[in-house]
N, CA, C and O atoms as a GROMACS GRO file, in nm:
protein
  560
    1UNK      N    1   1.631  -5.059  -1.952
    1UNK     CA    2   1.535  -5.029  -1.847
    1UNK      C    3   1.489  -4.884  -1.862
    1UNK      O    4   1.579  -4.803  -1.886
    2UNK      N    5   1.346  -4.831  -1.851
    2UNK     CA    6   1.339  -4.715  -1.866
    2UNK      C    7   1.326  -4.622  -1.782
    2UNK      O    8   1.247  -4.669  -1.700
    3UNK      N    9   1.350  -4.532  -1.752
    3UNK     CA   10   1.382  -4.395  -1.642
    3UNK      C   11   1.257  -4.422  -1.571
    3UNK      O   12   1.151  -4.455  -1.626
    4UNK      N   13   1.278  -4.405  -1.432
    4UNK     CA   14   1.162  -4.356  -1.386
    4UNK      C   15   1.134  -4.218  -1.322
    4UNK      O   16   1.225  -4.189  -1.243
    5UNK      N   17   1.025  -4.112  -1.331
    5UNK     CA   18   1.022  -4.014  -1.358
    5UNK      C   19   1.058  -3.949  -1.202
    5UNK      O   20   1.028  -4.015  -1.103
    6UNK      N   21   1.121  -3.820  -1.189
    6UNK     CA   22   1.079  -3.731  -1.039
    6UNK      C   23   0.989  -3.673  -1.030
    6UNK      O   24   0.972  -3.638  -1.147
    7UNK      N   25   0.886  -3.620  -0.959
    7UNK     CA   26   0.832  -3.558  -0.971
    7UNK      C   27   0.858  -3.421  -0.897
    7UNK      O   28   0.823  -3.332  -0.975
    8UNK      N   29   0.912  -3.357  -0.759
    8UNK     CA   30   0.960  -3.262  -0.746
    8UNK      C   31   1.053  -3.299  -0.637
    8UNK      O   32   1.078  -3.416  -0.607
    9UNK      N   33   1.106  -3.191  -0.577
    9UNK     CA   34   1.253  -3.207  -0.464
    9UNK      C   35   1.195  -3.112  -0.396
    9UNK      O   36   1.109  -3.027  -0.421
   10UNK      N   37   1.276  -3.151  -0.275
   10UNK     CA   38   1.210  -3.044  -0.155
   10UNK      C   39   1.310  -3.022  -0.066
   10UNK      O   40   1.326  -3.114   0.014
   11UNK      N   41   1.404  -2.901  -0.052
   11UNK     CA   42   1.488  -2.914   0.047
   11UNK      C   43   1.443  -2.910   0.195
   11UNK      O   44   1.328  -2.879   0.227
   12UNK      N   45   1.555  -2.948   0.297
   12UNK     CA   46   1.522  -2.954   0.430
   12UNK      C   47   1.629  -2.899   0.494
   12UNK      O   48   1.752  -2.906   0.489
   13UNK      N   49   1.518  -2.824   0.572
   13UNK     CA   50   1.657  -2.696   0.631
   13UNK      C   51   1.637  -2.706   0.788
   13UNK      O   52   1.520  -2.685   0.821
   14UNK      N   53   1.714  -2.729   0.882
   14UNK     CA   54   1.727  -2.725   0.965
   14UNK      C   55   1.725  -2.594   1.057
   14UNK      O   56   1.836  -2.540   1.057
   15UNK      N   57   1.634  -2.533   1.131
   15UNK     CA   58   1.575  -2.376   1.174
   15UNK      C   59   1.635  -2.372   1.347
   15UNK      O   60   1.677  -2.454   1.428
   16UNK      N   61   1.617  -2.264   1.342
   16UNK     CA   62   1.595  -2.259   1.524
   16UNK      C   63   1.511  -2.278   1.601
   16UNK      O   64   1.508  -2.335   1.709
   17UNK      N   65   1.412  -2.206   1.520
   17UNK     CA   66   1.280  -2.139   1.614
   17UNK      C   67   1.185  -2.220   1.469
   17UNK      O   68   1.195  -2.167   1.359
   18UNK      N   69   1.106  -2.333   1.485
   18UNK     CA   70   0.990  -2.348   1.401
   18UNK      C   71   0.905  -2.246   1.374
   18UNK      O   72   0.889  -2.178   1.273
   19UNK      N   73   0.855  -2.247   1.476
   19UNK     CA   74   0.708  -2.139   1.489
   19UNK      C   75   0.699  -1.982   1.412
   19UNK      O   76   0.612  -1.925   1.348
   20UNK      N   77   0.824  -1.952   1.450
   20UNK     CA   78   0.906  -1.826   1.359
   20UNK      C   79   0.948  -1.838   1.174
   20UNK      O   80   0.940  -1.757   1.081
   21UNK      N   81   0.996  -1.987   1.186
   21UNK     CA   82   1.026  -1.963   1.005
   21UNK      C   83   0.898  -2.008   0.913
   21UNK      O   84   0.874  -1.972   0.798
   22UNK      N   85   0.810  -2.113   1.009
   22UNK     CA   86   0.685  -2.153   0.932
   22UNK      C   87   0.604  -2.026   0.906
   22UNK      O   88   0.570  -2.020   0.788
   23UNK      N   89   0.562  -1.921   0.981
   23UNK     CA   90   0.522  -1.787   1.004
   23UNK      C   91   0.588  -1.661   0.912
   23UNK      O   92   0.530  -1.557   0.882
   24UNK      N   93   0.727  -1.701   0.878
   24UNK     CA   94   0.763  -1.616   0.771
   24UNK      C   95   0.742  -1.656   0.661
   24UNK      O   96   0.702  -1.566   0.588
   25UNK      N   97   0.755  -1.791   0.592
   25UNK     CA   98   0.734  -1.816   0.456
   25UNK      C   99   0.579  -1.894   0.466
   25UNK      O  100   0.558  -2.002   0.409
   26UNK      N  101   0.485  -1.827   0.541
   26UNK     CA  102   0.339  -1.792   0.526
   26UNK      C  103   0.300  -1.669   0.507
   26UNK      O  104   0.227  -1.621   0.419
   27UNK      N  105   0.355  -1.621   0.596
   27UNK     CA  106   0.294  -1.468   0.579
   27UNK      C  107   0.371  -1.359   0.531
   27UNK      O  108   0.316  -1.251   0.511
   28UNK      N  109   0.508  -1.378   0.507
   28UNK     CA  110   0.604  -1.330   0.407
   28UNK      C  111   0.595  -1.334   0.292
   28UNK      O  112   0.587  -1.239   0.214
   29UNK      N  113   0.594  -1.530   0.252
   29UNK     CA  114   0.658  -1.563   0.104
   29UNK      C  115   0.510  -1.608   0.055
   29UNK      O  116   0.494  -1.615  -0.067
   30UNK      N  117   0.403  -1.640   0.138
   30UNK     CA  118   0.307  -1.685   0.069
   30UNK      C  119   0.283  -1.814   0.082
   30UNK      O  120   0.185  -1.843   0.014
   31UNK      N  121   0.333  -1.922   0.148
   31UNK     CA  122   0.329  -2.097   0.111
   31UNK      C  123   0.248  -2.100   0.215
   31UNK      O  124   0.239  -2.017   0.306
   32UNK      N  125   0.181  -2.216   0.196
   32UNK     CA  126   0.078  -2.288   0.258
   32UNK      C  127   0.118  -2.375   0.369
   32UNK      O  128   0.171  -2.483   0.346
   33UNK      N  129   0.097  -2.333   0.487
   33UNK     CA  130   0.179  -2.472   0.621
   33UNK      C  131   0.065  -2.566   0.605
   33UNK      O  132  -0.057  -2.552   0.616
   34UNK      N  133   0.167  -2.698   0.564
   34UNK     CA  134   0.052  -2.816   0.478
   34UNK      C  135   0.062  -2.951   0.626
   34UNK      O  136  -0.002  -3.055   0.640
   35UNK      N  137   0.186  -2.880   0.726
   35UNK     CA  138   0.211  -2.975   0.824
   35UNK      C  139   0.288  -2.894   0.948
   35UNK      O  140   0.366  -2.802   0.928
   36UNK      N  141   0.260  -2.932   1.048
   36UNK     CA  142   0.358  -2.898   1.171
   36UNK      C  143   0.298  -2.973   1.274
   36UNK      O  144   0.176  -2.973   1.286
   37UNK      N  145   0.405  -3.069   1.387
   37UNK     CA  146   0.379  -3.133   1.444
   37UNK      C  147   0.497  -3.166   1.535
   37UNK      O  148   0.605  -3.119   1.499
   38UNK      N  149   0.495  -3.245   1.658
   38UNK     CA  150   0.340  -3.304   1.700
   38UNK      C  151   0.261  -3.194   1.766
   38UNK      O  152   0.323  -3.102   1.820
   39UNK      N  153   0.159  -3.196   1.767
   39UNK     CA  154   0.050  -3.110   1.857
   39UNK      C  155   0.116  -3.034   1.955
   39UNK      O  156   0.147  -2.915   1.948
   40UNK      N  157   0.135  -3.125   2.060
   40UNK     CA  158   0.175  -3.040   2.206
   40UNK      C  159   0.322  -2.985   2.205
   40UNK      O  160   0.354  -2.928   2.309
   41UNK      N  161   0.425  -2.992   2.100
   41UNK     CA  162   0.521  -2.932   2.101
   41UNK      C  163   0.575  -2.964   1.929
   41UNK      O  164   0.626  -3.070   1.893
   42UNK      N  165   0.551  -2.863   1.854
   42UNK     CA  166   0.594  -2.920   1.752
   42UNK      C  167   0.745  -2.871   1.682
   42UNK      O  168   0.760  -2.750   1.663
   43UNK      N  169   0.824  -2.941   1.653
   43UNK     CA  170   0.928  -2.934   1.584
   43UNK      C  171   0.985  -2.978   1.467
   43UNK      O  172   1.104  -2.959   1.446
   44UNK      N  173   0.915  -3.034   1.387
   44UNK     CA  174   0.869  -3.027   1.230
   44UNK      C  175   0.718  -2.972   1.174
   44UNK      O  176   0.600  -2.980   1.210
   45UNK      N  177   0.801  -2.907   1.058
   45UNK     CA  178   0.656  -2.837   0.985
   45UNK      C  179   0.702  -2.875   0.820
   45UNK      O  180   0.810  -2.917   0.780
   46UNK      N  181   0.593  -2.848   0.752
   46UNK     CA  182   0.577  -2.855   0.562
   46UNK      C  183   0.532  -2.733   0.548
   46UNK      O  184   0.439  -2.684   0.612
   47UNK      N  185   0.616  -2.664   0.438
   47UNK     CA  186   0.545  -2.577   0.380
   47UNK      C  187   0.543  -2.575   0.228
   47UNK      O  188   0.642  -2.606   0.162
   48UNK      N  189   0.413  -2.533   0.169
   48UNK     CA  190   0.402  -2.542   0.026
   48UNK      C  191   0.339  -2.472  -0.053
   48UNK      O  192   0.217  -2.463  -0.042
   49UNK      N  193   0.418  -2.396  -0.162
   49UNK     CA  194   0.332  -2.288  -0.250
   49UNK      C  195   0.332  -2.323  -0.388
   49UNK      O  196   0.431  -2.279  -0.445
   50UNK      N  197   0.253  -2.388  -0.461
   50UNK     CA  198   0.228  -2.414  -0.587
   50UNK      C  199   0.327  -2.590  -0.553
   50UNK      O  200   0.319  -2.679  -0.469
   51UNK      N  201   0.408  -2.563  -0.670
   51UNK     CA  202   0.465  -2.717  -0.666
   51UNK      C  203   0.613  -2.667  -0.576
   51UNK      O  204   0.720  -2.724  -0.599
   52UNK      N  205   0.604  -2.584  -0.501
   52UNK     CA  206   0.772  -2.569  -0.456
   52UNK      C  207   0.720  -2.613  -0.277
   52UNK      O  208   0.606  -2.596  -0.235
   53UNK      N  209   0.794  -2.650  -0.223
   53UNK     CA  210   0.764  -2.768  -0.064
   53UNK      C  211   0.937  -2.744  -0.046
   53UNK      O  212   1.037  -2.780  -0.109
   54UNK      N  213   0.908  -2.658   0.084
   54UNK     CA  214   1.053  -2.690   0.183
   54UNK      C  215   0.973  -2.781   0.359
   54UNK      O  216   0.871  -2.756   0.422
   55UNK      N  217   1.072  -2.876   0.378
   55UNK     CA  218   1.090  -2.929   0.457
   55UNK      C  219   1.149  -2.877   0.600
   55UNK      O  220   1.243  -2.798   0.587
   56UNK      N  221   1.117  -2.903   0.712
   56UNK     CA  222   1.147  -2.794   0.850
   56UNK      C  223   1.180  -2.894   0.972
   56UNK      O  224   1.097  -2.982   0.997
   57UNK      N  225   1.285  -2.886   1.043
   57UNK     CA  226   1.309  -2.934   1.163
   57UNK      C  227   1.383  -2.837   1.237
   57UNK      O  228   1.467  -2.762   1.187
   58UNK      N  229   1.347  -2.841   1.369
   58UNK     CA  230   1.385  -2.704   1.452
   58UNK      C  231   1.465  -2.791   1.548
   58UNK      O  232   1.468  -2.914   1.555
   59UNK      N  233   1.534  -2.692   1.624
   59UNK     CA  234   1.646  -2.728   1.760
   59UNK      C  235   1.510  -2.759   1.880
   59UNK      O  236   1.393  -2.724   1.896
   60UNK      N  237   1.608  -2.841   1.944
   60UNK     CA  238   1.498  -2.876   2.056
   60UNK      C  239   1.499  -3.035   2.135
   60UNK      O  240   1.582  -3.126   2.139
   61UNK      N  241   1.364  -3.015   2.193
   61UNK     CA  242   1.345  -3.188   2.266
   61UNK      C  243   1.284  -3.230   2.130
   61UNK      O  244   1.217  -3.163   2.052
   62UNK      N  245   1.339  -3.401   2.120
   62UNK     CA  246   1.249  -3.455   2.035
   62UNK      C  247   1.296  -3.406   1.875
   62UNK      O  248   1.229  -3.435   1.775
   63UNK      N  249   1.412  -3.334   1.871
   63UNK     CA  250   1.444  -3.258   1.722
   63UNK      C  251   1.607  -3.257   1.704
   63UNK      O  252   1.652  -3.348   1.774
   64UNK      N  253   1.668  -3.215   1.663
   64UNK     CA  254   1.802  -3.224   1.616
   64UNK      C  255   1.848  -3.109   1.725
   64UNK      O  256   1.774  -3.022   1.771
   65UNK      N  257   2.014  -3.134   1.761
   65UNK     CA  258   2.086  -3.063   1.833
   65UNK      C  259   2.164  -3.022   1.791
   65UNK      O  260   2.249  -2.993   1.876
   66UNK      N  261   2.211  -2.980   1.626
   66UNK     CA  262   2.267  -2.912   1.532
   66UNK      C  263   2.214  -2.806   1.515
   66UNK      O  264   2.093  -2.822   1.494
   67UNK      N  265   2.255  -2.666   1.514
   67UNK     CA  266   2.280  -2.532   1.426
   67UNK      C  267   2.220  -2.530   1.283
   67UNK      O  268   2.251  -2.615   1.199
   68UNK      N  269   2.143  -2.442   1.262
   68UNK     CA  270   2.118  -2.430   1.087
   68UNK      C  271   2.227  -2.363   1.044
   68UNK      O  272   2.282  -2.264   1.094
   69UNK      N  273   2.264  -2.447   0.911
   69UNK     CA  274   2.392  -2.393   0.834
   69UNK      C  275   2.346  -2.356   0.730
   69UNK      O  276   2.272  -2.440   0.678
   70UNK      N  277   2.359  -2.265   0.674
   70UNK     CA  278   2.298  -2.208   0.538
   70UNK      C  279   2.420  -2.220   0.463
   70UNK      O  280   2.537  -2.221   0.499
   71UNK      N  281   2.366  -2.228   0.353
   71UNK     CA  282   2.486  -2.226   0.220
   71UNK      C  283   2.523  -2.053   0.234
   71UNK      O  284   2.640  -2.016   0.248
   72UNK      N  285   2.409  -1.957   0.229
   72UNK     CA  286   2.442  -1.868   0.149
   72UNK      C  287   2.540  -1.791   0.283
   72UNK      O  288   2.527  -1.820   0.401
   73UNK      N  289   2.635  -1.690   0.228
   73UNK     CA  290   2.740  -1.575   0.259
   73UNK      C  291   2.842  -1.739   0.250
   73UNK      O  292   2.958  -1.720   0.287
   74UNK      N  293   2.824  -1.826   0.226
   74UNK     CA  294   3.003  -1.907   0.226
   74UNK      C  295   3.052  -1.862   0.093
   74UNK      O  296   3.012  -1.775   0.015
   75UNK      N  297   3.165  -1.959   0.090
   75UNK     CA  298   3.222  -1.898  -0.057
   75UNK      C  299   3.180  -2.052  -0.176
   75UNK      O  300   3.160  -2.167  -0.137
   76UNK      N  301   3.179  -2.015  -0.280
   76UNK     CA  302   3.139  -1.859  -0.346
   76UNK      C  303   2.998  -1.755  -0.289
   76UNK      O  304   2.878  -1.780  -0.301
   77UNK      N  305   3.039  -1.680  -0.248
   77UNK     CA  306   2.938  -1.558  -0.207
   77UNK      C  307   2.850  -1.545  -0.222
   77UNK      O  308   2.781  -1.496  -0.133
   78UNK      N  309   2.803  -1.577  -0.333
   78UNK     CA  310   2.662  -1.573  -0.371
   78UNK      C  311   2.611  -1.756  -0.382
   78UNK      O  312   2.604  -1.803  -0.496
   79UNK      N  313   2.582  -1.838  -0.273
   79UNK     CA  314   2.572  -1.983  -0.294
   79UNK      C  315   2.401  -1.979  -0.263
   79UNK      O  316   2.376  -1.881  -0.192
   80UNK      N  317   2.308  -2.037  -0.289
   80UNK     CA  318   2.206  -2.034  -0.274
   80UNK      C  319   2.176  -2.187  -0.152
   80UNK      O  320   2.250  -2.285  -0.160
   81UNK      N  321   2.094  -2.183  -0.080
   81UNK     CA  322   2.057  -2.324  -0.041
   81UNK      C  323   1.908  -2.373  -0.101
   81UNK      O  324   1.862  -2.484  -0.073
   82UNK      N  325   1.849  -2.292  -0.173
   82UNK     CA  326   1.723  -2.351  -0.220
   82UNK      C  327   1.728  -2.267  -0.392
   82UNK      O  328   1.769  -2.151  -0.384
   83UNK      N  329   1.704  -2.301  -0.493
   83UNK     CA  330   1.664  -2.275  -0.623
   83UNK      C  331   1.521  -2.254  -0.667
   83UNK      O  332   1.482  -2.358  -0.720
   84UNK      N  333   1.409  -2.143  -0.667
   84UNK     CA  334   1.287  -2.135  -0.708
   84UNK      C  335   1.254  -2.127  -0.857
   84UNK      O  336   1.258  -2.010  -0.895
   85UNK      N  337   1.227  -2.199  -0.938
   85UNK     CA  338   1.206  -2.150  -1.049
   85UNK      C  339   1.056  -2.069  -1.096
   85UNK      O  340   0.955  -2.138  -1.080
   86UNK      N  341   1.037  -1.938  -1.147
   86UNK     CA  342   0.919  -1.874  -1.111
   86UNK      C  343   0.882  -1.840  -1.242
   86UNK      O  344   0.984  -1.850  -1.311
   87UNK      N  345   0.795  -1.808  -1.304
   87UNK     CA  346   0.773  -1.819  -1.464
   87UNK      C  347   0.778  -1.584  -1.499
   87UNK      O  348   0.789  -1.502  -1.590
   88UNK      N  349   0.762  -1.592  -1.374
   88UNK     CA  350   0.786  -1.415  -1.338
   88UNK      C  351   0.830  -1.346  -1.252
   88UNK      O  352   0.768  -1.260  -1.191
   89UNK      N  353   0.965  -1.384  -1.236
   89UNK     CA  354   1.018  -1.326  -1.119
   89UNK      C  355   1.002  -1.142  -1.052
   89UNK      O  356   1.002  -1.097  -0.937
   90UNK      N  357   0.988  -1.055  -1.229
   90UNK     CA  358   0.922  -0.923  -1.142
   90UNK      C  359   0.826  -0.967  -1.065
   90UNK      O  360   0.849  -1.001  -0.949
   91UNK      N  361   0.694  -0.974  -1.126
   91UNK     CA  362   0.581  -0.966  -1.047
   91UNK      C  363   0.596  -1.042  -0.867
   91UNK      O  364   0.530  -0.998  -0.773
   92UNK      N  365   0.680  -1.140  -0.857
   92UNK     CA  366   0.683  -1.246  -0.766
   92UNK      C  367   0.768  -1.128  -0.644
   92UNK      O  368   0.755  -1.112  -0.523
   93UNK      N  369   0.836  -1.078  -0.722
   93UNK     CA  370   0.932  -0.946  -0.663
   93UNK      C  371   0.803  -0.868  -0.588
   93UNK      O  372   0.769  -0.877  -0.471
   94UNK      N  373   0.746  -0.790  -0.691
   94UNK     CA  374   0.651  -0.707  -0.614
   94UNK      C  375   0.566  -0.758  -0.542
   94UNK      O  376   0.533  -0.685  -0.448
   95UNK      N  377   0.508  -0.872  -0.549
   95UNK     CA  378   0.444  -0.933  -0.447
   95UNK      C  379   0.540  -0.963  -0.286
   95UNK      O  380   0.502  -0.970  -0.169
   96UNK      N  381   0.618  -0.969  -0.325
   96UNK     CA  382   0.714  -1.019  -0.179
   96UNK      C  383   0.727  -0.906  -0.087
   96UNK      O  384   0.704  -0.899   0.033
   97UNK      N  385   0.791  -0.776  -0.215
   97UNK     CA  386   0.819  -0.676  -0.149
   97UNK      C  387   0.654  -0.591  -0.055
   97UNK      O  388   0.663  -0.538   0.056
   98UNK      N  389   0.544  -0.599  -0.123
   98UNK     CA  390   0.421  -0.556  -0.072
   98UNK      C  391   0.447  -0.618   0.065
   98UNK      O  392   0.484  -0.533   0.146
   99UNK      N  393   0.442  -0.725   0.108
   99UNK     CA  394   0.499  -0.795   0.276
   99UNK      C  395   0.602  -0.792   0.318
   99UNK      O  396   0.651  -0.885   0.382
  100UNK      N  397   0.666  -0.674   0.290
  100UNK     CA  398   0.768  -0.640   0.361
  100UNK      C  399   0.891  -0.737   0.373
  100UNK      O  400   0.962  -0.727   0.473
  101UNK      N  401   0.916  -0.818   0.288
  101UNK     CA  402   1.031  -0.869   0.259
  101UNK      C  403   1.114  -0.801   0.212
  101UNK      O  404   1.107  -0.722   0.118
  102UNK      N  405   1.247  -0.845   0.316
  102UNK     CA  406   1.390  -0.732   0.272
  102UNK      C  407   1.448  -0.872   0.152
  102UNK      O  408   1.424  -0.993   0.151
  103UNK      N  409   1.531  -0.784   0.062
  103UNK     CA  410   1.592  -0.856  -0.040
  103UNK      C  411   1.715  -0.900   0.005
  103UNK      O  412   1.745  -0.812   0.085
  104UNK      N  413   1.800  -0.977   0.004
  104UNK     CA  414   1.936  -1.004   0.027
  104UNK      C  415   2.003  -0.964  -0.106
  104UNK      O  416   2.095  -0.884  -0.096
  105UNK      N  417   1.970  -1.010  -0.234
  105UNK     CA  418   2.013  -0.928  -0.344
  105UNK      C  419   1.869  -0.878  -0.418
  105UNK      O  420   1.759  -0.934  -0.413
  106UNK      N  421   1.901  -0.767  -0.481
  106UNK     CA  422   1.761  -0.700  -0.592
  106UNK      C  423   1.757  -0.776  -0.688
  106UNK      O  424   1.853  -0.843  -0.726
  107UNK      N  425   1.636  -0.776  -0.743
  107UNK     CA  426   1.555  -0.853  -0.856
  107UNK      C  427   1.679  -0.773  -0.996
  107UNK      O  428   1.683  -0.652  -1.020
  108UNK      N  429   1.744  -0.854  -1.049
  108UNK     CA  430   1.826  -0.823  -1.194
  108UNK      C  431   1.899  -1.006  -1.276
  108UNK      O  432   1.908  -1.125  -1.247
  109UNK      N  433   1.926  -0.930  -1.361
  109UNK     CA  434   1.991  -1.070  -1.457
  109UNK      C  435   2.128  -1.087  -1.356
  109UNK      O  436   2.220  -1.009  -1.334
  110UNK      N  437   2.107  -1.189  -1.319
  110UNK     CA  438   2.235  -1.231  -1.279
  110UNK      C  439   2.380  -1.222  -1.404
  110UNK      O  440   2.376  -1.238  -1.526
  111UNK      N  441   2.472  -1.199  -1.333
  111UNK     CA  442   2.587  -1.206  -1.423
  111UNK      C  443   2.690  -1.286  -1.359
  111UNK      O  444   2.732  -1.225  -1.261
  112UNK      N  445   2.759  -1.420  -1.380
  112UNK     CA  446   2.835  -1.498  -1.388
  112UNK      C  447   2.956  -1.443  -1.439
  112UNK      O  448   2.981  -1.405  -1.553
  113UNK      N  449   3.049  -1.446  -1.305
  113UNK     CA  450   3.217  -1.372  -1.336
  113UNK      C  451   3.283  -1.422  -1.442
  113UNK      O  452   3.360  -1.352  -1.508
  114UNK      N  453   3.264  -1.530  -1.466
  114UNK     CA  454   3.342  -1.653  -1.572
  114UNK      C  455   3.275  -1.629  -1.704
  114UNK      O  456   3.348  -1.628  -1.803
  115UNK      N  457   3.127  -1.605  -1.722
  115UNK     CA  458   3.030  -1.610  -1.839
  115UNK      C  459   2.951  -1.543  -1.876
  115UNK      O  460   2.873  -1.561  -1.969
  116UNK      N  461   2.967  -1.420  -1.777
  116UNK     CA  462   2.888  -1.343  -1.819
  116UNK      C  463   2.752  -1.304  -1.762
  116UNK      O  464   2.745  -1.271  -1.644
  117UNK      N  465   2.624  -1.306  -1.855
  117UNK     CA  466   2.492  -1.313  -1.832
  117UNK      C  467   2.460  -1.453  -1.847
  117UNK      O  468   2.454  -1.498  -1.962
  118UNK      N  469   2.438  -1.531  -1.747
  118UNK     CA  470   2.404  -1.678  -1.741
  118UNK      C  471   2.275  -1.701  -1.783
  118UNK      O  472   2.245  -1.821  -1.781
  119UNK      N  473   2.185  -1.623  -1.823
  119UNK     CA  474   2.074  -1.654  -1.852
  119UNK      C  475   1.962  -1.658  -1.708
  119UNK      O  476   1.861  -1.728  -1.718
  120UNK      N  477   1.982  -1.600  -1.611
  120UNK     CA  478   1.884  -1.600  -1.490
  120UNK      C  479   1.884  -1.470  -1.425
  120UNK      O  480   1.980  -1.423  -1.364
  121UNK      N  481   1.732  -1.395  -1.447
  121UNK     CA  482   1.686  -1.325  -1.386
  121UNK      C  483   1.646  -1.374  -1.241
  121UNK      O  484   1.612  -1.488  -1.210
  122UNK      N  485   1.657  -1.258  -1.156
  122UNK     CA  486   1.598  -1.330  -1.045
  122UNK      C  487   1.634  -1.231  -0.883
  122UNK      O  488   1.667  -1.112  -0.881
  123UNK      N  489   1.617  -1.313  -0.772
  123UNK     CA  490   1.657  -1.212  -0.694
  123UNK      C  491   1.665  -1.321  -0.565
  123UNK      O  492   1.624  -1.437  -0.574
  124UNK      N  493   1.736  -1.252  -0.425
  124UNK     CA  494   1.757  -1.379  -0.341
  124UNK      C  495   1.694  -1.322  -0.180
  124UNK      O  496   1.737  -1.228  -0.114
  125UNK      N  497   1.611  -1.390  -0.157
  125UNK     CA  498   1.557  -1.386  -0.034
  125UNK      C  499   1.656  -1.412   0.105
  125UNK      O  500   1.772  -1.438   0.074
  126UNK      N  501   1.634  -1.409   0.222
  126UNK     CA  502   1.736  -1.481   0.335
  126UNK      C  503   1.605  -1.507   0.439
  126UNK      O  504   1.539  -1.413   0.484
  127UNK      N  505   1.577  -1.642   0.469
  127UNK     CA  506   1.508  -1.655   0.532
  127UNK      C  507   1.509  -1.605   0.694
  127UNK      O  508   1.568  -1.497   0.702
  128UNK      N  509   1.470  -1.644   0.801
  128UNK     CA  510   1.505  -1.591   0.968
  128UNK      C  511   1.646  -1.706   0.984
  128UNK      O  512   1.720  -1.678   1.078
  129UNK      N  513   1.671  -1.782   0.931
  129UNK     CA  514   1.809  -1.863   0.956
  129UNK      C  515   1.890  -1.834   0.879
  129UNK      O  516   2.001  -1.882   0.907
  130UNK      N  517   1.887  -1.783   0.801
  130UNK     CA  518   1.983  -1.744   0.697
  130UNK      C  519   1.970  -1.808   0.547
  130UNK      O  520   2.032  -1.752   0.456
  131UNK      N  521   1.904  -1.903   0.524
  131UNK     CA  522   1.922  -1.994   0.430
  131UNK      C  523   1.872  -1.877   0.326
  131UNK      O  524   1.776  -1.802   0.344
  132UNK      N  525   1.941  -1.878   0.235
  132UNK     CA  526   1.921  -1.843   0.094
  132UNK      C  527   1.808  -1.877  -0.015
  132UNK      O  528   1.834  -1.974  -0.086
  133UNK      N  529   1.726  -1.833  -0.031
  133UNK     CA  530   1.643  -1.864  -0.173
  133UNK      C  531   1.619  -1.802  -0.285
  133UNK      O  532   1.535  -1.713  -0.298
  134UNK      N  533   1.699  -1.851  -0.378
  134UNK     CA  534   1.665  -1.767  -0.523
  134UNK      C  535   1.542  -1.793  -0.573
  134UNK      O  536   1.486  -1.902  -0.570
  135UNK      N  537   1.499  -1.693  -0.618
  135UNK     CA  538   1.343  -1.697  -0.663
  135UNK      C  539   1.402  -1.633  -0.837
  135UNK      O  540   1.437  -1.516  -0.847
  136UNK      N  541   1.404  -1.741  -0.978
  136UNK     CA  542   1.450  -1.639  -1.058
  136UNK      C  543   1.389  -1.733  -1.167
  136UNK      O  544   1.346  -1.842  -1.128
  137UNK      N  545   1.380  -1.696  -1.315
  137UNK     CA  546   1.375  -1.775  -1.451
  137UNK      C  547   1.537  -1.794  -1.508
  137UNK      O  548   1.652  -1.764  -1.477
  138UNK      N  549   1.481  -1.844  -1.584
  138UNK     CA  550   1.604  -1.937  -1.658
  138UNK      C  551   1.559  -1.925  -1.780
  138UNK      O  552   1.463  -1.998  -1.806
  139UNK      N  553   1.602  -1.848  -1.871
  139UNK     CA  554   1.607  -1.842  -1.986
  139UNK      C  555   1.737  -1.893  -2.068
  139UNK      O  556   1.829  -1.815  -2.093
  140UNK      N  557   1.737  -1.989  -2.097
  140UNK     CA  558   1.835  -2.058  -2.184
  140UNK      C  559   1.863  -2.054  -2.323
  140UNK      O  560   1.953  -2.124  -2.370
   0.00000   0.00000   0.00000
């Protein structure tokens, strides 16, 4: 039988405040709000920049009554909850930083305790919930 193909993944992160994280990774990170709804009170949104799409549900009526849990500060320490792959992570750097995005870690080659230089430049964002996003290349 032959494979059938993916075409991309989209994590879904569970927020506090919608209105607040759709508003940062617009006017922070740059992505396009491609959805938020319903009208008169909304507590899901889409956001999307090139082929990368995170998924959004906030606390509330009508929405989940769970806490956002972020991967990142658990152990291991450095855990990411979202993976960006960027074909230039400087430039993507200086663009972020121009909007006043604080870094959670600085733009450098990652180094892997066990291996060394793993092959990924890159650097890690923290969204208003905490969730983690590496924005880095992969040179293999």
């Amino acid at each position: 039988m032959p494979q059938a193909g993916i075409s991309e993944v989209a994590p879904f992160f569970i927020v506090a405040d919608l209105l607040s994280a759709l508003a940062f990774y617009r006017d922070r990170l740059g992505f396009k709000v491609v959805f938020e709804g319903p009208a008169e009170d909304p507590f899901f949104g889409i956001v999307r920049r090139d082929g990368a799409m995170i998924l959004m549900k906030s606390l509330g009526v009508g929405s989940v009554d769970v806490a956002p849990v972020p991967n990142y500060g658990r152990e291991p320490a450095h855990s990411w909850d979202a993976y960006f792959e960027v074909p230039d992570p400087d430039a993507l750097a200086a663009e972020f930083a121009s909007h006043g995005v604080a870094f959670a870690e600085p733009l450098s080659a990652r180094q892997d305790r066990a291996a060394g230089d793993d092959g990924l430049r890159g650097f890690v964002v923290r969204d208003p919930d905490g969730h983690g996003l590496y924005f880095g290349h992969f040179e293999g």
